[in-house]
C-alpha positions as CSV (number, residue, x, y, z in Angstrom):
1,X,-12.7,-5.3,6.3
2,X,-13.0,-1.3,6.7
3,X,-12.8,0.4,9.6
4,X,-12.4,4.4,10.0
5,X,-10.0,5.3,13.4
6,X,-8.9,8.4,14.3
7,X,-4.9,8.5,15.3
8,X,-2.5,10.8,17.2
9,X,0.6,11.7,15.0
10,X,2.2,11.4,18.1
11,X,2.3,7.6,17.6
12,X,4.1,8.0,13.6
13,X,7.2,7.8,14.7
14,X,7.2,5.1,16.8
15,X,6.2,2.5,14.1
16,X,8.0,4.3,11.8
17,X,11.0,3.4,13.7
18,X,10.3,0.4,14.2
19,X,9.7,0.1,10.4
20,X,13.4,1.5,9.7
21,X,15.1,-1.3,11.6
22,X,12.6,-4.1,9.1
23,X,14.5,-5.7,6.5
24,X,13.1,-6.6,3.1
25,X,9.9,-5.0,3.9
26,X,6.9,-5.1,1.7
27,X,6.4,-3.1,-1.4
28,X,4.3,0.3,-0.9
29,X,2.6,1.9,-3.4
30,X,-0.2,4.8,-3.4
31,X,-2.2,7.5,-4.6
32,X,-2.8,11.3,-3.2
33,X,-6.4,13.2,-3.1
34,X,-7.4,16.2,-2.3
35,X,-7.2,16.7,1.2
36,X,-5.0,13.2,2.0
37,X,-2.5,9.8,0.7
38,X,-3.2,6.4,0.4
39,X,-0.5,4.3,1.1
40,X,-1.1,0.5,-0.4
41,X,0.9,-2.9,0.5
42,X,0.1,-6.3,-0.9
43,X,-2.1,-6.6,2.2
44,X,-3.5,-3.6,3.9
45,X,-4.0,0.1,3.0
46,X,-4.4,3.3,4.7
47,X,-5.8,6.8,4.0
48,X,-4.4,10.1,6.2
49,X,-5.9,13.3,5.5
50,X,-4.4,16.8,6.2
51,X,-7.1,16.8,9.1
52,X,-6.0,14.2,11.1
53,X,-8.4,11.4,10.1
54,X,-6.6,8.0,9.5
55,X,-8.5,5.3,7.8
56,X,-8.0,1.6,7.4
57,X,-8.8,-1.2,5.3
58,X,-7.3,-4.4,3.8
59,X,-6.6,-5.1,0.5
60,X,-8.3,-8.3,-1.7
61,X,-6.3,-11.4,-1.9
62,X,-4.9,-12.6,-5.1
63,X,-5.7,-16.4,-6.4
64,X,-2.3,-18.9,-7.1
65,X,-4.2,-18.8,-10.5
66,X,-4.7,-15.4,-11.2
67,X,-1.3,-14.4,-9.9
68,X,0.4,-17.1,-12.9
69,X,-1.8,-15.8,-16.0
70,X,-0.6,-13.3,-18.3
71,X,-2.8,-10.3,-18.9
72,X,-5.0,-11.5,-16.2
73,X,-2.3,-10.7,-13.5
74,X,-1.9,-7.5,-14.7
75,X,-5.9,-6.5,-14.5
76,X,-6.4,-8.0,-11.4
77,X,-3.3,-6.1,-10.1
78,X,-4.8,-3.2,-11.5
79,X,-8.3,-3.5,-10.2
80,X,-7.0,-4.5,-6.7
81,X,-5.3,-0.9,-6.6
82,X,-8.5,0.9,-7.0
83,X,-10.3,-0.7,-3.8
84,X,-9.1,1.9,-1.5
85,X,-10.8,4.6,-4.2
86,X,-13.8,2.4,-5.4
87,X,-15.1,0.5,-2.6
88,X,-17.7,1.2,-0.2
89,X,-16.1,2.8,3.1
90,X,-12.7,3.8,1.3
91,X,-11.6,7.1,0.7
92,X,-14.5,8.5,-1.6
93,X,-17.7,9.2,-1.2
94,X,-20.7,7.7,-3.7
95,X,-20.6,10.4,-6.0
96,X,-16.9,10.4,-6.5
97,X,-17.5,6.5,-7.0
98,X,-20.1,6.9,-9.4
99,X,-18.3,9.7,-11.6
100,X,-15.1,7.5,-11.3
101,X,-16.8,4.7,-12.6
102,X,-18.6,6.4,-15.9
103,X,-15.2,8.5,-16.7
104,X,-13.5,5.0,-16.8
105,X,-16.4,2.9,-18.5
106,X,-18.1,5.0,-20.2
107,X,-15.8,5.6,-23.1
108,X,-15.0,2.1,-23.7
109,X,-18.3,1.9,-25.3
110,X,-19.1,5.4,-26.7
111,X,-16.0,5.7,-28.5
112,X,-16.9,3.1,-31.2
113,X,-20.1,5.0,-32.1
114,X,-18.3,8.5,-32.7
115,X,-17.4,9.6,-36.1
116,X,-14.0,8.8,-36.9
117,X,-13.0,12.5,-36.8
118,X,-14.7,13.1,-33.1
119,X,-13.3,9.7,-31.2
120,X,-9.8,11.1,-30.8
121,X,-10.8,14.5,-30.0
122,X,-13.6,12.6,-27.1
123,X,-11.0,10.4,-26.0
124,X,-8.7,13.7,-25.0
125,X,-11.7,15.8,-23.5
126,X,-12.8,12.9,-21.1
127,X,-9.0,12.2,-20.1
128,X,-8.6,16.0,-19.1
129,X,-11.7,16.2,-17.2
130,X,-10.5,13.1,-15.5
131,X,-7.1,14.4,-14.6
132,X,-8.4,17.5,-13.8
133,X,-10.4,16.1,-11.4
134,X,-7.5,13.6,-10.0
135,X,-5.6,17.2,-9.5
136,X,-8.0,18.8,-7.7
137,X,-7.0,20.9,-4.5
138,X,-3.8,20.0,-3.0
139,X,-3.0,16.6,-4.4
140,X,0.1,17.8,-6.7
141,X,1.7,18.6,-3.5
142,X,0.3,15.3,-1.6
143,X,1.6,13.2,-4.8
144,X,4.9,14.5,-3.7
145,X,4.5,13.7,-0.1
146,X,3.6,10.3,-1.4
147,X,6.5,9.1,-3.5
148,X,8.6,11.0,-0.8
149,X,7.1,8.4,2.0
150,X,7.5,5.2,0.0
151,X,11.1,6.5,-1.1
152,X,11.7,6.9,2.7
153,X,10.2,3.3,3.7
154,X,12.5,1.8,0.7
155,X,15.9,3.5,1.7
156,X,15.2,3.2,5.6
157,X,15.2,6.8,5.9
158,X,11.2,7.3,7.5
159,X,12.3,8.6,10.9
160,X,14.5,10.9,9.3
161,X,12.4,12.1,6.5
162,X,9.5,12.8,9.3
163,X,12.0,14.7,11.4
164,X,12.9,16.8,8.3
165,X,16.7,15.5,8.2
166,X,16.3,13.5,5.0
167,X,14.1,14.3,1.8
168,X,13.8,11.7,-0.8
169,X,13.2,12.6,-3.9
170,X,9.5,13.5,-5.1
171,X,9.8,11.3,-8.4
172,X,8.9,7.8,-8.2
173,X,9.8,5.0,-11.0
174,X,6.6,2.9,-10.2
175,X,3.8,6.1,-10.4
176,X,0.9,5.6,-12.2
177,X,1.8,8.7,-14.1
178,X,4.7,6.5,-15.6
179,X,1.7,3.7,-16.1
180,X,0.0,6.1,-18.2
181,X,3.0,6.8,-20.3
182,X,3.6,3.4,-21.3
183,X,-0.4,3.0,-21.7
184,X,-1.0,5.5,-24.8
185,X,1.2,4.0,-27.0
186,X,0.8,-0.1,-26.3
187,X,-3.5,1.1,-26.9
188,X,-2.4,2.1,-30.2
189,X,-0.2,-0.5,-30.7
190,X,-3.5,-2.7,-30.1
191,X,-5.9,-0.8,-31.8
192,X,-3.9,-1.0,-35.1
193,X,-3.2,-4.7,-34.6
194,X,-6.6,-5.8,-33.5
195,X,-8.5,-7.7,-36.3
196,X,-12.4,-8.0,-34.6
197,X,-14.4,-4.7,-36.0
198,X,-17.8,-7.0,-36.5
199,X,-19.0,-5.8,-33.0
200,X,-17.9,-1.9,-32.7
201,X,-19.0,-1.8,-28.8
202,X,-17.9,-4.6,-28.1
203,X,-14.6,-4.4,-29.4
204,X,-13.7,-1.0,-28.3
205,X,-14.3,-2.7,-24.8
206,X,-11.9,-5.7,-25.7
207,X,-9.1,-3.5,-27.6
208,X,-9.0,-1.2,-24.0
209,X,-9.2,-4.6,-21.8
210,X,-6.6,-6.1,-23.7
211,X,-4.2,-2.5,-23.4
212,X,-4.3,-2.9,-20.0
213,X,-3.9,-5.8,-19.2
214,X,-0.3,-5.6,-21.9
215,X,0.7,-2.4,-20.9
216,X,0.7,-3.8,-17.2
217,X,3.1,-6.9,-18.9
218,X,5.5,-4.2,-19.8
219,X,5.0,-2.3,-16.5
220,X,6.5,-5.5,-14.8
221,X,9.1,-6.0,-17.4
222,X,10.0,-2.5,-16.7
223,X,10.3,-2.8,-13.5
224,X,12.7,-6.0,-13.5
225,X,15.9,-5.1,-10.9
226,X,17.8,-5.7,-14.3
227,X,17.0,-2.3,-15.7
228,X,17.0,-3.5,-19.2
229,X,14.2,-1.6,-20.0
230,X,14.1,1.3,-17.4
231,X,14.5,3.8,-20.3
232,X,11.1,3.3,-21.3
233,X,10.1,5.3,-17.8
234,X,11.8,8.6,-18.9
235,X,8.4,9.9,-20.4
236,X,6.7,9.4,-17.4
237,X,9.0,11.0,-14.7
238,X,9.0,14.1,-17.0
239,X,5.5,13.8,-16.6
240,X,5.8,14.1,-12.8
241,X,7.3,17.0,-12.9
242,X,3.3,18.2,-14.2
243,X,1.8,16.2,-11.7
244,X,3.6,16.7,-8.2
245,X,5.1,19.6,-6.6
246,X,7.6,19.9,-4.0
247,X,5.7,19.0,-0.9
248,X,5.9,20.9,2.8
249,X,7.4,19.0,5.6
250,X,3.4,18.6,7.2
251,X,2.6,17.0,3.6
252,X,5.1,14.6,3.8
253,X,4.0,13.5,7.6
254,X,0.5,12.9,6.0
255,X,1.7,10.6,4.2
256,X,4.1,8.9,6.4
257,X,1.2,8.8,9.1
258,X,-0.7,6.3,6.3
259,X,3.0,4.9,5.4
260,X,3.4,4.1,9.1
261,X,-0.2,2.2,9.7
262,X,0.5,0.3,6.7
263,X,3.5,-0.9,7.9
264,X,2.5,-1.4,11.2
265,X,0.2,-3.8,10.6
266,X,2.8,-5.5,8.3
267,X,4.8,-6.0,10.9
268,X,2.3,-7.0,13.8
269,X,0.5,-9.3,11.4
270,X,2.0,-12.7,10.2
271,X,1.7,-13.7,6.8
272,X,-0.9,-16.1,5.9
């Protein structure tokens, strides 16, 4: 279920008051465009653009099953936090979609059919083009505004942070820039241990399947309250100081206008 609506910021602060005085609210996650944020709970997303625009959608339900099974978790997981991007209504158009779609597929099968001495060299040209494009326009700053909101939502600090009085920090330990991190070295982790080179195609598919779905293991394990392995996120927050920038106070209300549909709809709707 989509639906587009348009929102006065006016009406921000008021669920993001309400918000503040939750406890034990969900988890938010996200990702920033071009010209707006996508906040993400378990349930229900929400894009805000610098325009005004607010839209709304929910988010897929996990199986029991799926939720239990190692490596299938993880892809599912992963997959459910593209719908806002890749679905039909969401927060690109079809051509985006479509260029999304053969920048992430495409490789998995063309790689395998390169000369040794070109896959590597592919493999780097295709990820720049696709970061480049990720990084387009104003999103640095909106990736800031972003990890600023959901810091705000986690410490209880949203009606502040929209009033300017409090400014969490723009670094966040569950980016996907820290996903990346951990992703380039478990894929060549894989590719050295994987034993199937009968079927080129078809195993370059399988080795990239299989990275994901392991490197999301570890993303979990990382992630544990324990902190055993937080070290292993250090890589990745230096990379955010590449990919955000200190965001401007109206920044950071775009994304705490999509922060505070999210959440109220968290809050107005009872758990299933």
């Amino acid at each position: 279920m989509r639906h587009r609506v348009g929102v006065a910021s006016e009406s921000a602060p008021d669920a993001l008051a309400r918000a503040d005085a939750m406890r034990g609210g969900p988890r938010l996650g996200g990702m920033a465009r071009p010209n707006g944020v996508v906040i993400v709970s378990e349930r229900f997303w929400a894009f805000a653009t610098t325009s005004g625009e607010l839209r709304e959608g929910t988010m897929p339900a996990s199986t029991r099953l799926s939720a239990r099974i190692p490596l299938v978790r993880g892809l599912v997981q992963l997959g459910s936090s593209l719908r806002p991007l890749l679905s039909g209504g969401g927060v690109a158009g079809g051509g985006e979609r479509i260029f999304l779609l053969a920048a992430l597929v495409a490789p998995l099968f063309l790689v395998s059919r390169l000369p040794v001495a070109l896959q590597a060299p592919f493999v780097a040209a295709v990820s720049i083009l696709l970061v480049a494009w990720l990084m387009r326009g104003r999103t640095l700053r909106l990736h800031g505004a972003e990890h600023r909101a959901i810091g705000a939502a986690e410490r209880g600090l949203l009606v502040a942070t929209w009033e300017g009085a409090a400014r969490p920090s723009r670094f966040a330990p569950r980016c996907g820039t820290n996903f990346a991190a951990l992703a380039f070295p478990v894929t060549v982790l894989v590719e050295r241990l994987w034993p199937v080179a009968a079927l080129p195609a078809l195993s370059g598919a399988l080795v990239a399947v299989l990275s994901l779905g392991a490197t999301m293991e570890l993303w979990k394990a990382v992630q544990h309250p324990s902190g055993w392995l937080r070290g292993l996120l250090l890589p990745g927050l230096a990379l955010q100081r590449l990919t955000t920038r200190e965001p401007t106070l109206d920044e950071t209300r775009v994304a705490l206008r999509a922060t505070a549909s999210v959440l109220r709809r968290e809050l107005e709707t009872p758990a299933a």
